[in-house]
ROMI-188767 format. One record per residue (C-alpha): residue in one letter; y, x, z. Coordinates in steps of 0.1 Angstrom, whole numbers, plus 5000, padded with zeros to 4 digits. Example, Ala and Ser with C-alpha at 12.3 -4.5 7.8 and 13.67 -1.06 7.14 Angstrom:
// residues 2
r;c2;c1;c3
A;4955;5123;5078
S;4989;5137;5071
// end
This chain:
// residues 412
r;c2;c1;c3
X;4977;4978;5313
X;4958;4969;5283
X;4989;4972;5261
X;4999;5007;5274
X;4961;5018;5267
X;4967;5004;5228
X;4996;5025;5219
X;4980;5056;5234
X;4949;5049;5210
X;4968;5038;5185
X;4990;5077;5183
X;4957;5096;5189
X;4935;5078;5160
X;4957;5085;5132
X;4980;5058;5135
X;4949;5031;5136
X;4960;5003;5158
X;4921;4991;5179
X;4940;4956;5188
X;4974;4941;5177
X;4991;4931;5212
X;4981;4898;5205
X;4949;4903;5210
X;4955;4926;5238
X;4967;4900;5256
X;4938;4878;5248
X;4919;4901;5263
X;4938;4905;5291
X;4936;4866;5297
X;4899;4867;5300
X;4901;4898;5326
X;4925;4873;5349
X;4904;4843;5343
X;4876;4867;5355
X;4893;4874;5388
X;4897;4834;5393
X;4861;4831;5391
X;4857;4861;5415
X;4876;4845;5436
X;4857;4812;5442
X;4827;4827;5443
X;4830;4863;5463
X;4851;4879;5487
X;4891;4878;5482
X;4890;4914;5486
X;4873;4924;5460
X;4895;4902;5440
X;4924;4919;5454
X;4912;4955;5444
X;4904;4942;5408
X;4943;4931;5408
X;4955;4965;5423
X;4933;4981;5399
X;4947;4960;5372
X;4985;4970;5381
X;4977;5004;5384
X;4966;5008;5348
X;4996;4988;5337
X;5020;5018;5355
X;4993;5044;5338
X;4978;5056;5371
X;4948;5059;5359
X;4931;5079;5385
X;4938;5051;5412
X;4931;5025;5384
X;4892;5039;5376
X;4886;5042;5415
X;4897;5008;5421
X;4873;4994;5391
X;4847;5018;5401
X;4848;4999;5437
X;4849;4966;5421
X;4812;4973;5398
X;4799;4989;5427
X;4807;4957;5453
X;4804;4929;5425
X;4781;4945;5395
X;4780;4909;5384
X;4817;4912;5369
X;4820;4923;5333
X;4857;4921;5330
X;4854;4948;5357
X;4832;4968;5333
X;4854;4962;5302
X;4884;4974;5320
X;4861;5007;5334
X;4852;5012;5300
X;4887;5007;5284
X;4902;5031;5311
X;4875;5056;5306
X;4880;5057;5266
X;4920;5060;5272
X;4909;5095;5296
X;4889;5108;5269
X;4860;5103;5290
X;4836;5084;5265
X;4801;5094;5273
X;4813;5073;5305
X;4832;5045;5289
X;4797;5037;5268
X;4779;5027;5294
X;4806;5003;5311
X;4809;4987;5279
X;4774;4982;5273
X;4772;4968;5308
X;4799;4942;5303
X;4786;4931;5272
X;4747;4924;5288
X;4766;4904;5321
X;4786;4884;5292
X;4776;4893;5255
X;4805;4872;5239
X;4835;4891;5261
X;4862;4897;5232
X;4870;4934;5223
X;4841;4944;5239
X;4818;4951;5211
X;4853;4964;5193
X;4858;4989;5218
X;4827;5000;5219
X;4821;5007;5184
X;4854;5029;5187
X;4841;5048;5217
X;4809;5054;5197
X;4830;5064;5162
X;4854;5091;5190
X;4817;5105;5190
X;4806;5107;5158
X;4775;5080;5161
X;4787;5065;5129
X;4756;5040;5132
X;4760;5031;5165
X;4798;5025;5159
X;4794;5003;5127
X;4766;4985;5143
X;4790;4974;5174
X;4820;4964;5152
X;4798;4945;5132
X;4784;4923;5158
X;4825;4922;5167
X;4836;4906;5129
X;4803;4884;5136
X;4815;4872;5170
X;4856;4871;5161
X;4858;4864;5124
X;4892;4864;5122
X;4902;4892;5141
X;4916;4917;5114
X;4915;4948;5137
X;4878;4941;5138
X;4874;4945;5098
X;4895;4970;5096
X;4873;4994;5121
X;4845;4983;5102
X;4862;4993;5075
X;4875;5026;5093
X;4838;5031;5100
X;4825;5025;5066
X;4846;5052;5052
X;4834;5077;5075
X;4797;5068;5063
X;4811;5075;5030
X;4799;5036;5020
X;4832;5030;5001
X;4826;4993;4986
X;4817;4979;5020
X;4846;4995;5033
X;4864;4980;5009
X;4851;4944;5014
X;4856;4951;5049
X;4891;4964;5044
X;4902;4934;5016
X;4888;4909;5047
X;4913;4926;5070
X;4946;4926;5048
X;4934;4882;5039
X;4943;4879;5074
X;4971;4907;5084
X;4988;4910;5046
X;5017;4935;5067
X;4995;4961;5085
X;5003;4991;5075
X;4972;5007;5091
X;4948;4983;5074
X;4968;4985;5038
X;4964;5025;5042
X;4927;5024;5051
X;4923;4999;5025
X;4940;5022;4997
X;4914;5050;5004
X;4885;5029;5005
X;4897;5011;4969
X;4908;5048;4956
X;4871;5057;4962
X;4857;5032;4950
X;4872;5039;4917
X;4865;5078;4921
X;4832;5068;4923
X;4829;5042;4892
X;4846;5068;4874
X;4826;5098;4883
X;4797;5075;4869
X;4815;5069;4841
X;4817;5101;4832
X;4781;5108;4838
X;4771;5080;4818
X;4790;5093;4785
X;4813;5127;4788
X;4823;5120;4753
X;4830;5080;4756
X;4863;5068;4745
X;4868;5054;4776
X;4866;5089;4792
X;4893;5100;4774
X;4911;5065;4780
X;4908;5074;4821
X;4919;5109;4817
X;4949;5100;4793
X;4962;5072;4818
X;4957;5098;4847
X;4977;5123;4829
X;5004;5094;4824
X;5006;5087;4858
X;5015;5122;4870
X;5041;5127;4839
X;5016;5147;4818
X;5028;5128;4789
X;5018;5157;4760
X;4984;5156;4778
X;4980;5116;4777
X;4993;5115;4742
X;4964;5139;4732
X;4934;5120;4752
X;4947;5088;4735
X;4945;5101;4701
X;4913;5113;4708
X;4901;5081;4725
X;4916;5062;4690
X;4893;5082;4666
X;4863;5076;4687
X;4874;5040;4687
X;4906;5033;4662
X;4903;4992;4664
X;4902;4990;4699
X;4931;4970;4715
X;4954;4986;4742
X;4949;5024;4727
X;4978;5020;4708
X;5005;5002;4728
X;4993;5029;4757
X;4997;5059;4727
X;5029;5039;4722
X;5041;5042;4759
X;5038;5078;4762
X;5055;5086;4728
X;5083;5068;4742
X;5079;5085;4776
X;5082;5116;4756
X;5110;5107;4736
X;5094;5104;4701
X;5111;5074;4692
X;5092;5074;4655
X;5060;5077;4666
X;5061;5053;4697
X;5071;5027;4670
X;5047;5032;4645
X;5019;5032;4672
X;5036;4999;4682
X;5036;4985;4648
X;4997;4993;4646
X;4985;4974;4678
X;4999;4946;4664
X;4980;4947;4632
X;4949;4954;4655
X;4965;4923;4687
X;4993;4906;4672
X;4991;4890;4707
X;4996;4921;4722
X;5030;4911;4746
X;5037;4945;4759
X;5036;4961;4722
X;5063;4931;4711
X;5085;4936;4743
X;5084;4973;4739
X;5088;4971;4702
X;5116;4948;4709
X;5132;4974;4729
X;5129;5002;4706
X;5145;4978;4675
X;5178;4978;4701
X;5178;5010;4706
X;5182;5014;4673
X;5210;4992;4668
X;5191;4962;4650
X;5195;4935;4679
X;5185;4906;4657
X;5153;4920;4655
X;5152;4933;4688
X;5161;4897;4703
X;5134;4880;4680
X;5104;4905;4694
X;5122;4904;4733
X;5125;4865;4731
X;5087;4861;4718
X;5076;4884;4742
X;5091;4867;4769
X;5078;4833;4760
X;5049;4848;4766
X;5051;4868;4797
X;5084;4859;4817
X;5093;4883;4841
X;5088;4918;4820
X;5102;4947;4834
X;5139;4955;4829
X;5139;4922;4806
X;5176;4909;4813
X;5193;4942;4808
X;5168;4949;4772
X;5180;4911;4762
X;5219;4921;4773
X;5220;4949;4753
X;5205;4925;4721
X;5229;4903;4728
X;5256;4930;4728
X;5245;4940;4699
X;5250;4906;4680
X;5286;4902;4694
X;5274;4873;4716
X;5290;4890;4748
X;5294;4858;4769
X;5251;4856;4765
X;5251;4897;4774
X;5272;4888;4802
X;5249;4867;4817
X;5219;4892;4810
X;5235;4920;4825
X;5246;4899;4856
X;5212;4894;4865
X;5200;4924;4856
X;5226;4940;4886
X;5211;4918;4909
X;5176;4919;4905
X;5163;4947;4887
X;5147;4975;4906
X;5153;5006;4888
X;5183;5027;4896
X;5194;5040;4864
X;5191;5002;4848
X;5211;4991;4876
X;5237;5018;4865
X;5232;5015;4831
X;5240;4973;4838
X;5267;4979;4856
X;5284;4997;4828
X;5271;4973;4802
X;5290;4949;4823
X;5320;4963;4826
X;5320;4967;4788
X;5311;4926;4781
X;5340;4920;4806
X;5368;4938;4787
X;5353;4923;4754
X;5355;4887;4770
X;5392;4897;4785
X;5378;4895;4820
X;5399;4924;4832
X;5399;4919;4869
X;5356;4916;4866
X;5356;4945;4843
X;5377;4969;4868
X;5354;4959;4895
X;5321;4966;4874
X;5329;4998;4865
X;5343;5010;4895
X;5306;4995;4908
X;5291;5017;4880
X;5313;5050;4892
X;5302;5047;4924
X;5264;5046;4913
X;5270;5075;4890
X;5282;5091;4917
X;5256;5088;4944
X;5231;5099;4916
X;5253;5130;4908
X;5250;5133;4944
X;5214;5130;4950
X;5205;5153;4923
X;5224;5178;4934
X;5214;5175;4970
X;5174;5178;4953
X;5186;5212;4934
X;5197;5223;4966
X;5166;5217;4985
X;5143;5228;4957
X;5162;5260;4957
X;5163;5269;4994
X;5124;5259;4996
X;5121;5282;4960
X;5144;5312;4967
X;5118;5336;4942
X;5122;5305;4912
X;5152;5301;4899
X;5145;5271;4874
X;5151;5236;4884
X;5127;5210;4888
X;5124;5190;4855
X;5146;5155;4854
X;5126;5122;4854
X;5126;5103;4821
X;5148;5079;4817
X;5123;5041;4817
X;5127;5018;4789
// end
């Protein structure tokens, strides 16, 4: 019953679960314990029509289920799990200028029922009366403090007043006690997205022409690929403040990103005169010293980098290729083997896998070396696939645009 009405709330909301089954069965246990005190203290007839009631809803007759509850209110109106389940049935009709007042009614026979206030406050969000809504789930986080679907309509509710940092707080409360919810990580994502939006947007108004303006903008620009654009706000963000630490290594990033090998190393080479404890300009220093062909050096920066910071991105395969480098292909070996097994990123998985292959020949590991490569061919060829599958797609969605889509840079 009261789990067939959750995954009927849960499509129409959005994909926002009200209650996890757990706690629909919760509820559920205080509705039976409610017909044992019924029981004992009124007619078994009424506590037979509350059970019929209570199947009927289970097998979704919900017609037959509201008549029966309306019968019980009506013959016990002392009963407020009788009310709840009104109310829940009437919500799960649509009918929620009539599942208000059941609600309220169960909650003034027994103000602590669980869910109650919860279902309440979603009746009364269905409606619009954001107040009324966030006042009810409110008293619900008050009541069941560690009932994550409670913060997280809070939260819900919070967003819809357009009070993002509460909705937030509300939202981070939520994911402390359900890390895996989907529904609460996705509210919570919007309400810290705001929140940001809105620091930013104060920011701005605060100082257009602030380096840290340009800083935002130039980091936004990164994150959608806009790499020309980002490398422009950072160099304006570095004459409005040259001596501040980060600008550079960030300048540095998107040189690289951009494939302008000389100036991502310069820009390297100045944050550390500015940080020379700047571990991401070492490591990706490092990394550009290997790329071109100087693995001594490249291993020294790596290695201090990595003393510093252990698990850096792509750190085994970077150190592989050092080693490679230095004829120390027993030590590249090793690299590149855990590089294949735990690095993330497709192409450096590839890229391993052929690194491998080549350390195995050099170390007369023929059988190994066979077996990586084939293991790199195979990768290569799901890729060769993939992109041409994307092609295809762009163009049958494109028919007027003949140009491709542009590749994805290679990472570092």
């Amino acid at each position: 019953m009261l789990i067939c009405l959750f995954a009927k709330e849960a499509r129409r909301h959005r994909g926002v679960r009200p209650l996890s089954p757990l706690v629909w069965s919760e509820c559920l246990g205080l509705i039976l314990c409610g017909v044992l005190t019924l029981g004992q203290a009124q007619s078994r007839d009424v506590a037979a029509e509350f059970a019929r009631a209570t199947q009927a809803m289970r097998e979704g007759k919900l017609d037959e289920a509201g008549a029966g509850f309306a019968a019980v209110v009506k013959r016990s109106p002392g009963f407020a799990e009788a009310y709840f389940n009104l109310g829940l049935l009437r919500q799960e009709q649509g009918r929620y200028e009539d599942a208000i007042p059941s609600f309220q009614k169960a909650l003034t026979l027994q103000p602590g029922l669980h869910g109650a206030n919860l279902f309440l406050g979603i009746t009364e969000f269905r409606l619009n009366h954001l107040d009324k809504a966030g006042s009810a789930v409110q008293k619900e986080t008050v009541a069941s403090p560690r009932d994550a679907n409670a913060w997280m309509w809070l939260g819900v509710v919070r967003l819809a007043q357009d009070r993002a940092e509460e909705a937030a707080d509300a939202l981070d409360r939520a994911a402390k006690l359900k890390p895996d919810d989907q529904d609460i990580l996705y509210h919570r994502g919007r309400a810290h997205l705001l929140v940001s939006k809105n620091s930013y947007a104060r920011m701005f108004k605060i100082n257009t022409h602030s380096w840290l303006v340009h800083r935002v903008m130039a980091q936004a620009d990164a994150e959608a690929d806009r790499h020309a654009d980002a490398i422009a706000e950072y160099e304006v963000a570095i004459k409005l403040a040259p001596t501040q630490p980060g600008l550079y290594e960030e300048l540095g990033s998107e040189y690289r990103n951009a494939n302008k090998i000389v100036e991502a190393e310069a820009a390297f080479r100045r944050e550390l005169e500015i940080d020379p404890n700047n571990v991401l300009a070492t490591y990706k220093l490092g990394a550009i010293e290997v790329e071109k062909g100087d693995g001594a050096m490249g291993k020294e920066l790596i290695e201090a980098a990595q003393r510093e910071k252990p698990g850096l991105v792509h750190l085994d395969y970077n150190l592989g290729r050092a080693e490679m480098l230095l004829g120390n292909d027993a030590a590249a070996a090793i690299h590149f083997e855990r590089a294949v097994k735990i690095d993330t990123d497709p192409q450096i998985t590839e890229q391993a896998w052929y690194q491998l292959g080549t350390a195995y020949r050099r170390l007369h590991r023929t059988e190994e070396a066979r077996n990586a490569m084939a293991k790199y061919q195979e990768l290569k060829d799901e890729e060769a696939h993939k992109s041409q599958k994307s092609l295809e797609d762009y163009q049958a969605e494109h028919p007027e645009n003949s140009v491709p889509p542009p590749e994805a840079q290679n990472p570092q």
